[in-house]
Backbone as JSON, one array per atom type, in Angstrom:
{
  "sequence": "XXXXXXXXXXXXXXXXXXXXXXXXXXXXXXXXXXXXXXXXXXXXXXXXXXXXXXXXXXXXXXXXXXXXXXXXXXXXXXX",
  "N": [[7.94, -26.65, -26.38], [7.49, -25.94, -22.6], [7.48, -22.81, -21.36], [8.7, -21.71, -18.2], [7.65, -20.3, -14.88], [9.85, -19.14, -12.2], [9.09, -18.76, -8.94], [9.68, -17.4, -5.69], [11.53, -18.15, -2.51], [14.41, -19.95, -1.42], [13.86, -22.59, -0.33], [11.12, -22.68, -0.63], [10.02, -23.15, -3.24], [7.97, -22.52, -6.58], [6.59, -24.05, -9.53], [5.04, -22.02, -12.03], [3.21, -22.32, -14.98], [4.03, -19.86, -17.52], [1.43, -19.44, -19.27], [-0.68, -19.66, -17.84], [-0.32, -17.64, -15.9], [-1.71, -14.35, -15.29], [-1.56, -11.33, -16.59], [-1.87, -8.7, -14.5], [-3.88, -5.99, -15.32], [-4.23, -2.3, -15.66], [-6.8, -1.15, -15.26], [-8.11, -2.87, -13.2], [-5.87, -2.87, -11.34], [-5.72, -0.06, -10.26], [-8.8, 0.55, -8.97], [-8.27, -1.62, -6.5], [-6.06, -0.52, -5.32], [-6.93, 1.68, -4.35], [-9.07, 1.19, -2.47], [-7.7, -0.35, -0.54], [-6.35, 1.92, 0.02], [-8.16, 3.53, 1.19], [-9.51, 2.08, 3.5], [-7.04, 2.22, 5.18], [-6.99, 5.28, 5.62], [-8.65, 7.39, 7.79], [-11.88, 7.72, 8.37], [-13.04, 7.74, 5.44], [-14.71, 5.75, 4.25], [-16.84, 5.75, 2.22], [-15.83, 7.58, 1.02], [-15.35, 9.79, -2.16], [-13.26, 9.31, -4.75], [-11.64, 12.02, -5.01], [-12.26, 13.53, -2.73], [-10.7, 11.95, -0.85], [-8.01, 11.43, -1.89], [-7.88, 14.3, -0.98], [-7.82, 14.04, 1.8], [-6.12, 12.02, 2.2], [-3.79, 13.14, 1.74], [-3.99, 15.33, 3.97], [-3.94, 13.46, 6.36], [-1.49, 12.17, 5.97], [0.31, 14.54, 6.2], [-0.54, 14.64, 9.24], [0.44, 13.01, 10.56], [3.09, 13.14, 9.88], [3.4, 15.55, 11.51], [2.64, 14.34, 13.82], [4.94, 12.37, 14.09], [7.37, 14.2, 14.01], [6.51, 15.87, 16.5], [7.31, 13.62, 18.32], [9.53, 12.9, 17.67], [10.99, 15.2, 19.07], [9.96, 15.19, 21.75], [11.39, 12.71, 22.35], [14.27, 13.83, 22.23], [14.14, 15.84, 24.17], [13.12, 14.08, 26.85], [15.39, 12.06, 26.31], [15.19, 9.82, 25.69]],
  "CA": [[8.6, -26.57, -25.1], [6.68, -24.73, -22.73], [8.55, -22.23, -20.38], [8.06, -21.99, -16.41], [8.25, -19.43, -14.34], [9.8, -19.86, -11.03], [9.05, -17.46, -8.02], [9.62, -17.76, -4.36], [12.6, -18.44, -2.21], [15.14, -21.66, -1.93], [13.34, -23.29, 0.37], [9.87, -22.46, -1.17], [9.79, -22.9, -4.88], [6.75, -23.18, -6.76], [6.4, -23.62, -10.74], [4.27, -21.79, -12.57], [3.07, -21.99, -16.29], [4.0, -18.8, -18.3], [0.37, -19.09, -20.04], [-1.68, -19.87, -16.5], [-0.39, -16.58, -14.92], [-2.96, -13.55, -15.84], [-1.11, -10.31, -16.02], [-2.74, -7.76, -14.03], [-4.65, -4.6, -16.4], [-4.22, -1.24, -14.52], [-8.09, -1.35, -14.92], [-8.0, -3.42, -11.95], [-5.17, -2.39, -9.84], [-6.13, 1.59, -9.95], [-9.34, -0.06, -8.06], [-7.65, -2.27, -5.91], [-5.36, 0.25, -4.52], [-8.32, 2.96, -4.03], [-9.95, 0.21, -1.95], [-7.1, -0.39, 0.11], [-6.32, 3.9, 0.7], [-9.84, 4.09, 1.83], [-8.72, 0.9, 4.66], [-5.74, 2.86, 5.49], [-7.44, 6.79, 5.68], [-9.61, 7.24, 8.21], [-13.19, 8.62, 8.0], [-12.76, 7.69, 4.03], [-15.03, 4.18, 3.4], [-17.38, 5.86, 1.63], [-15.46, 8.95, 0.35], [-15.03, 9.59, -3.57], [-11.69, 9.46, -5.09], [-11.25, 13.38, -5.03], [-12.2, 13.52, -0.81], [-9.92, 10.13, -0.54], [-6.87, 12.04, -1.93], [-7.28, 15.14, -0.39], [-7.89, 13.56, 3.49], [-5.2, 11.59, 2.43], [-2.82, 14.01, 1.92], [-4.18, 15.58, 5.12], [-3.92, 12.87, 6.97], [0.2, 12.52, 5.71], [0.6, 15.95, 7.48], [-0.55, 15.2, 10.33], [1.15, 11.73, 10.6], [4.35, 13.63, 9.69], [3.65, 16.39, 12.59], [3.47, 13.51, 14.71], [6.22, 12.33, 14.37], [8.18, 15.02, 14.8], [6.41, 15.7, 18.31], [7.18, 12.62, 19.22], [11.09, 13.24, 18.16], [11.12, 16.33, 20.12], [9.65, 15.12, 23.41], [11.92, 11.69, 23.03], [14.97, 13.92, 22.76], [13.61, 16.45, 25.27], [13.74, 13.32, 27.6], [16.49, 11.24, 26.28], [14.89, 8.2, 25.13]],
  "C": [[7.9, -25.5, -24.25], [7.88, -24.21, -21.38], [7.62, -22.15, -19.1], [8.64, -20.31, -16.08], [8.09, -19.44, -12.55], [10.16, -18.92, -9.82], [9.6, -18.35, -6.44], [11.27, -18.06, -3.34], [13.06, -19.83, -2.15], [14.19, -22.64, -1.84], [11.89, -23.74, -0.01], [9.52, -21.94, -2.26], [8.54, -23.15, -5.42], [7.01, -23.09, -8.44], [4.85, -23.15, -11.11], [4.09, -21.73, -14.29], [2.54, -20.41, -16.53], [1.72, -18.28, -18.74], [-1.04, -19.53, -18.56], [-1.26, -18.14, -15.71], [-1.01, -15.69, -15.73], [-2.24, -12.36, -15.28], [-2.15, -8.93, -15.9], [-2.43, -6.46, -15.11], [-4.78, -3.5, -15.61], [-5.87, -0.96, -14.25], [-8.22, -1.93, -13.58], [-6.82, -3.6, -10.89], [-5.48, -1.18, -9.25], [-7.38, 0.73, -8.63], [-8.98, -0.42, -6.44], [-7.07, -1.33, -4.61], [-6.16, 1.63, -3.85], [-8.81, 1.98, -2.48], [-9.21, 0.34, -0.4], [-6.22, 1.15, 1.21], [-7.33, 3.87, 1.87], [-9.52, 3.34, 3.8], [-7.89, 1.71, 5.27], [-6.6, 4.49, 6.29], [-8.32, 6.62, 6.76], [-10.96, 8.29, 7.68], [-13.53, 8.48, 6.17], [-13.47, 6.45, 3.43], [-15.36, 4.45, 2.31], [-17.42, 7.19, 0.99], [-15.18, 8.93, -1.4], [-13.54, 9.7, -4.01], [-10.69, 10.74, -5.31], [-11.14, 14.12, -3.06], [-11.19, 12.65, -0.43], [-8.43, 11.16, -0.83], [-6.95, 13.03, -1.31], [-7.12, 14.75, 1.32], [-6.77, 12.95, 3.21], [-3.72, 12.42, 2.15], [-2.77, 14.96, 3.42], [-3.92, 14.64, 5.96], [-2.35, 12.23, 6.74], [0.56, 13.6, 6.45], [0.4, 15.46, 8.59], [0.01, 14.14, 10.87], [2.59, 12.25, 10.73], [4.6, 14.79, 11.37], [3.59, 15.18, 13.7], [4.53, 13.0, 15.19], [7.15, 13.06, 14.78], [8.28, 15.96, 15.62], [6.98, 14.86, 18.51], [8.91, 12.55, 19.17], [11.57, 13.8, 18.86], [10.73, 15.93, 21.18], [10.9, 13.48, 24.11], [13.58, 12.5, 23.4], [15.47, 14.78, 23.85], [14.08, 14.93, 26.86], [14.77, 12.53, 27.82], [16.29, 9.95, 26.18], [15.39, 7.83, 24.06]]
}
């Protein structure tokens, strides 16, 4: 008997066989998600994974001080 496995919402079901899906190896998500930082960070395509985290932690700061300029001047005006 083979089992299914069945994703998606009502409307948009799909089956899948148990032994056809290929569960992802953190070998290749760590990657993946590096790839996609770099996309995200600026100045970072071709940064190493030690420059990549620290710009990206820099670049969280200053995302964060944005924001809360941009709270202060909306309730400065009242937007």
């Amino acid at each position: 008997m083979r089992r299914v496995y069945v994703c998606g919402k009502r409307m948009n079901r799909r089956v899948v066989h148990l032994r056809e899906r290929r569960p992802s190896s953190a070998s290749n998500i760590v990657p993946k998600k590096l790839m996609k930082l770099r996309k995200i960070v600026p100045e970072c395509e071709e940064a190493d994974v030690d420059l990549l985290i620290r710009r990206t932690a820099e670049y969280i700061a200053l995302l964060e001080l944005q924001v809360g300029v941009l709270k202060g001047l909306s309730s400065l005006y009242g937007v």
